[in-house]
ZAMARGU-4260 file (C-alpha; in steps of 0.2 Angstrom, whole numbers, plus 5000, padded with zeros to 4 digits):
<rodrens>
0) 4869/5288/5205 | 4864/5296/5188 | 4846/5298/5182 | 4837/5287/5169 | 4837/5298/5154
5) 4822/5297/5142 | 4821/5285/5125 | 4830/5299/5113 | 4839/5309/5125 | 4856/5299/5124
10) 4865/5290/5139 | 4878/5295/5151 | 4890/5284/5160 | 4906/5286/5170 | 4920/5276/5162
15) 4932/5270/5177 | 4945/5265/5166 | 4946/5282/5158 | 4941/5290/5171 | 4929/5302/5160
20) 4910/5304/5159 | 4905/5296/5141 | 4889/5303/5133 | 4880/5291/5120 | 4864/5293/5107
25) 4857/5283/5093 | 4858/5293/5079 | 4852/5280/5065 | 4854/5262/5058 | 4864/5253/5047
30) 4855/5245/5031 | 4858/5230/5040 | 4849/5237/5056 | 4864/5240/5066 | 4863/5255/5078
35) 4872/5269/5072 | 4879/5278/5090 | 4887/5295/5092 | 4897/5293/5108 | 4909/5312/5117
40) 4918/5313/5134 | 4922/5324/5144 | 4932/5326/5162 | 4914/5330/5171 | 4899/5327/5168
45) 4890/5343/5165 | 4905/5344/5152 | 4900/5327/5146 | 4881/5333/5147 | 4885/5348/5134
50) 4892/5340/5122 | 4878/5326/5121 | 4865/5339/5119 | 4876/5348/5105 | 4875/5329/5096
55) 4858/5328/5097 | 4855/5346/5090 | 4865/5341/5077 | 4857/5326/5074 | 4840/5334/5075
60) 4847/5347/5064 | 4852/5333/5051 | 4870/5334/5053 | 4874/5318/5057 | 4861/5305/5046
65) 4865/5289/5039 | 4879/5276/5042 | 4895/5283/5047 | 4904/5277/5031 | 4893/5282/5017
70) 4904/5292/5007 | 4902/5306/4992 | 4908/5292/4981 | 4892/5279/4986 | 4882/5294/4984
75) 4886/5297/4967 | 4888/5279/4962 | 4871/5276/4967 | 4864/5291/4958 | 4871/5285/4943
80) 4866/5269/4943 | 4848/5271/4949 | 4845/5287/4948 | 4846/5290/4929 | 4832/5279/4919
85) 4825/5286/4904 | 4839/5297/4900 | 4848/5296/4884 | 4866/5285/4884 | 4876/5299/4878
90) 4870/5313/4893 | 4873/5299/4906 | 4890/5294/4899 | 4893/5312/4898 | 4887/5312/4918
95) 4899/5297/4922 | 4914/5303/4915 | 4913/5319/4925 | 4910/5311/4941 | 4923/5299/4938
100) 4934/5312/4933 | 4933/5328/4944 | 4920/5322/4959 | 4926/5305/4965 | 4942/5309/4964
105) 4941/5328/4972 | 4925/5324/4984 | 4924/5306/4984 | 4933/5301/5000 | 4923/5312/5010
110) 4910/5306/5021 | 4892/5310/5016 | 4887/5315/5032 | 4903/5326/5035 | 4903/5334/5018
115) 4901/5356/5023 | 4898/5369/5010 | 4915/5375/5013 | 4922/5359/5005 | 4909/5359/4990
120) 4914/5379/4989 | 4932/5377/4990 | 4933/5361/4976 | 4920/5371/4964 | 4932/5386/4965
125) 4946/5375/4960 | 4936/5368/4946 | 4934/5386/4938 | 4951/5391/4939 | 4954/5375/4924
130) 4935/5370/4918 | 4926/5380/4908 | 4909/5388/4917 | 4898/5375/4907 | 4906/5361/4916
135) 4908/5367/4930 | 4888/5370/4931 | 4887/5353/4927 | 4899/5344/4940 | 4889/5357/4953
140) 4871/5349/4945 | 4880/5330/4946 | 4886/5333/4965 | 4870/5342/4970 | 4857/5329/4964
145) 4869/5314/4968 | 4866/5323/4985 | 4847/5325/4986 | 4847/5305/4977 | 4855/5301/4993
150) 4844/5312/5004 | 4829/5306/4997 | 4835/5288/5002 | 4841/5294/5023 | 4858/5293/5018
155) 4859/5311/5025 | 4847/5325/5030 | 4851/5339/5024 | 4862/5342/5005 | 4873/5355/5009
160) 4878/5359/4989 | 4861/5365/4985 | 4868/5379/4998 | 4881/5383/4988 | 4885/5396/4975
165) 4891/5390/4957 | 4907/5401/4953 | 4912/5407/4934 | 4923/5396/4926 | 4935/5399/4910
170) 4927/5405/4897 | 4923/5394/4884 | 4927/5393/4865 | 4912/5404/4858 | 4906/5397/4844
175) 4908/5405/4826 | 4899/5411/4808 | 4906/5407/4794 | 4907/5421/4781 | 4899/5419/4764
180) 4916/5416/4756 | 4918/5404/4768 | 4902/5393/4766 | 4904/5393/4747 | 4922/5386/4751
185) 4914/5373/4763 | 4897/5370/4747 | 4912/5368/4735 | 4923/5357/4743 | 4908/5346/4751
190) 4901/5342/4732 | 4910/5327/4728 | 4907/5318/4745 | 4892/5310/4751 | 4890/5323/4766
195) 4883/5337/4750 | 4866/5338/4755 | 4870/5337/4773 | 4882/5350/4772 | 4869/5362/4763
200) 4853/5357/4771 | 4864/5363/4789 | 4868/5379/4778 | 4856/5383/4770 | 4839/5379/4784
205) 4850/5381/4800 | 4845/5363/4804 | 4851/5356/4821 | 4863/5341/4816 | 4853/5331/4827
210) 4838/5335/4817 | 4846/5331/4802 | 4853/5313/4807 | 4836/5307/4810 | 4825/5317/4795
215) 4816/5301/4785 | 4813/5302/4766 | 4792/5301/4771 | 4794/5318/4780 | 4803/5324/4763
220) 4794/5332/4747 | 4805/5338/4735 | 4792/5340/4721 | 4778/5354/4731 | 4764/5356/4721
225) 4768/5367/4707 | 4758/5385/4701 | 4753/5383/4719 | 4757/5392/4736 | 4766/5376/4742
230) 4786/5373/4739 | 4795/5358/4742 | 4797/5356/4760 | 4805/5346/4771 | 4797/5342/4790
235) 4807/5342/4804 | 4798/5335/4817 | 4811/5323/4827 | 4828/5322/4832 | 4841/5306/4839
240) 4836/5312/4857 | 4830/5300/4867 | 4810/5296/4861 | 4814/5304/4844 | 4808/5322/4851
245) 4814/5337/4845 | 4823/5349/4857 | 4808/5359/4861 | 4789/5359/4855 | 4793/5376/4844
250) 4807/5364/4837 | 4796/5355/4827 | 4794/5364/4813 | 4790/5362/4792 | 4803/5369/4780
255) 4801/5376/4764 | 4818/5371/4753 | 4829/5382/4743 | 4833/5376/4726 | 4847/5371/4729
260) 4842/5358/4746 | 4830/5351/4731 | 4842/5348/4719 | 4858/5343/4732 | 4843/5329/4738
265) 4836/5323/4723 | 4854/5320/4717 | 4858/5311/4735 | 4843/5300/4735 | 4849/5295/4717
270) 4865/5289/4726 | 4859/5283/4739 | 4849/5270/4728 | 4866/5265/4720 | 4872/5261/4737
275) 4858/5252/4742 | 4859/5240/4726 | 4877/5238/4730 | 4876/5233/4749 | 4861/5221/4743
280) 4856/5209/4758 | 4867/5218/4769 | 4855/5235/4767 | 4845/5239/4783 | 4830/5250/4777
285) 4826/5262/4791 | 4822/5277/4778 | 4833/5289/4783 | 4840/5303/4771 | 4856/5302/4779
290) 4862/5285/4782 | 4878/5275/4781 | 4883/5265/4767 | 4872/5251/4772 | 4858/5263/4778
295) 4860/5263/4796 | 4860/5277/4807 | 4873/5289/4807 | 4881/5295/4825 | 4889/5312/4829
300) 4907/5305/4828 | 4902/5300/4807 | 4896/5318/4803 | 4911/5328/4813 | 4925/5317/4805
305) 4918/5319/4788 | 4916/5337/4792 | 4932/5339/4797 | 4939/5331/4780 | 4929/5345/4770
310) 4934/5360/4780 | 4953/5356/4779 | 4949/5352/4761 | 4941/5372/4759 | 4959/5378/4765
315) 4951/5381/4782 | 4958/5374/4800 | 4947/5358/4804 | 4949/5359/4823 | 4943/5375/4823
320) 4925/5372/4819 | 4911/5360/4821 | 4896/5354/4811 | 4884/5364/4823 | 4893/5382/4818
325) 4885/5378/4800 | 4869/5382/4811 | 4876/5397/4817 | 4883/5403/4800 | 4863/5401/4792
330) 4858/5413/4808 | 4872/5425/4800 | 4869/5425/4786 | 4852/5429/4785 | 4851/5441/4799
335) 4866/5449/4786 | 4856/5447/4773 | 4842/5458/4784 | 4827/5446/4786 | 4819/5448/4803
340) 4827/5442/4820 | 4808/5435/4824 | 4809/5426/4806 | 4824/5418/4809 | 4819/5414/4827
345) 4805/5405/4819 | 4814/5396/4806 | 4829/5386/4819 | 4816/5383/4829 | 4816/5393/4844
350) 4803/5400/4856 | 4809/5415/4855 | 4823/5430/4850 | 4830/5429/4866 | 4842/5414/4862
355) 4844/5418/4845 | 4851/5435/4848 | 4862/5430/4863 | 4868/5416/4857 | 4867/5416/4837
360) 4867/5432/4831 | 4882/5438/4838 | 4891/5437/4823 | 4879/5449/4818 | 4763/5376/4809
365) 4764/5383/4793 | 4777/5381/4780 | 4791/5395/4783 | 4796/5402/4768 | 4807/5417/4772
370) 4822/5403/4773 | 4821/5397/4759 | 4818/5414/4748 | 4835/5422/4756 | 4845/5407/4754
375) 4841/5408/4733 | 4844/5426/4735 | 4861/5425/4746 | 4868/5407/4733 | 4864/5412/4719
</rodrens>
């Protein structure tokens, strides 16, 4: 005759048919509000008693939450599709093609509640030896908060990937500096196309190519106020993130223009005007410097195939650079040219030197002017 255990403590039974004792606790509910029971055996009964006290440490110790089935793929299914609002389409595509591409398939199968560092550890050490260490930061970051989504929702108790240490992948492609021989080989090639002005704005004020694709013709002042302190100037104050903003506060930032920004602008504008007669009814006016030919927004895969077309026509190899290294080539050239790391911190918008000389100068409210006075210097 066994003992009534208490509510929590799990049941014990002999089985006649097996001829074991059976131990069995609740360890959850379905959605649905099914019972979820951990059931072990064992030929006698203290045996049997052993292992049921091991399933309710574990239980209590939040190894064994949530239904039986949820897998690592529900887990990261459900973080992308509810767990993601506000975030800008690009970054959660970005987010679903690595999951469908490196977690479901590596982890997916797996059952949530199962899932042990050791398998986290040993998929990420795989991913290194073929990923580059950016993405194999982010397939941790996809995995561990598609973990903690789940968590937070009693899928499982305890996420066992924020235990886990993110290894070094392959290095990735560093990016370059083009050479001043270089950039007037890019300037040249770029002056018959409509990407001029975009081409020498990233050159010549090192801004980001996001900043550029969403600078307005209001936020634009090509004339200054001559016999005065104040140049023409350009304001960059938003970006095609999502909500416009720029990357960071010390992001936002006015301009002052080098001659030749003013003069590759007002010849652009003066295009731009022929195109807008030309498209006629089919012109949508969203005030953008840098539009399409019917004046909408221009996205990333525009400016790099453009881009590519000039660097191949500046005897160049296209895929080897990207409209972002222009950026890197105005940090350069300046810090070449000897203006002030804190200067040039100041004028691409960081908060800081610490990023600009680790990631920049390795080649190497106020309007800024220091830009602007080294470009007509350097392109003369």
């Amino acid at each position: 005759m066994t003992t009534r255990r208490s509510r929590g403590d799990g049941g014990l039974h002999w089985d006649e048919q097996r001829e074991r004792w059976i131990a069995s606790v609740t360890v959850g509910y379905t959605p649905a509000g099914k019972r979820i029971v951990k059931k072990a055996s064992g030929k006698t009964k203290t045996e049997a008693k052993a292992k049921l006290k091991e399933i309710i440490r574990d239980y209590d110790d939040g190894l064994a939450s949530g239904p039986a089935n949820y897998t690592v793929a529900d887990a990261v299914t459900g973080w992308l599709t509810y767990g993601l609002h506000g975030r800008d389409p690009n970054t959660v595509a970005n987010y679903r093609t690595l999951c469908d591409k490196h977690i479901i398939p590596g982890l997916g199968a797996r059952k949530l509640r199962e899932l042990s560092a050791e398998d986290v550890d040993r998929w990420l050490m795989g991913k290194a030896r073929t990923l580059s260490a950016r993405t194999v930061r982010l397939l941790h970051s996809c995995l561990n908060r598609s973990v903690r989504f789940a968590q937070s929702r009693d899928k499982v108790k305890r996420n066992v990937v924020g235990l886990c240490e993110v290894p070094e992948g392959k290095e990735g492609r560093p990016s370059k500096a083009l050479t001043l021989d270089q950039a007037e080989a890019i300037l040249k090639a770029a002056s018959d196309t409509r990407m001029y002005a975009y081409v020498v704005l990233s050159l010549l004020i090192g801004a980001r190519t996001e900043e550029l694709r969403a600078l307005v013709w209001s936020e634009v002042d090509l004339d200054g106020k001559p016999g005065t302190d104040s140049p023409p100037w350009i304001a960059v104050w938003r970006s095609v993130r999502e909500g416009g903003d720029t990357k960071t506060r010390k992001s936002r930032r006015s301009l002052a223009l080098p001659r030749r920004c003013v003069e590759a602008l007002r010849e652009h504008r003066a295009q731009q005007a022929k195109e807008r007669e030309t498209a006629g009814a089919r012109w949508k006016e969203n005030d953008l410097v840098f539009a399409s030919l019917v004046g909408t927004p221009l996205d990333s895969h525009n400016v790099r195939r453009a881009f590519r077309k000039i660097v191949k026509d500046a005897g160049l190899p296209a895929k080897d650079w990207t409209p972002r290294e222009m950026r890197h080539s105005f940090v350069s050239l300046l810090s070449d040219s000897g203006v002030p790391l804190e200067d040039i911190a100041r004028l691409v918008g960081h908060s800081g030197t610490a990023v600009t000389e680790a990631v920049y100068r390795k080649q190497i409210r106020p309007v800024l002017l220091g830009g602007a006075e080294a470009m007509d210097r350097i392109f003369t």
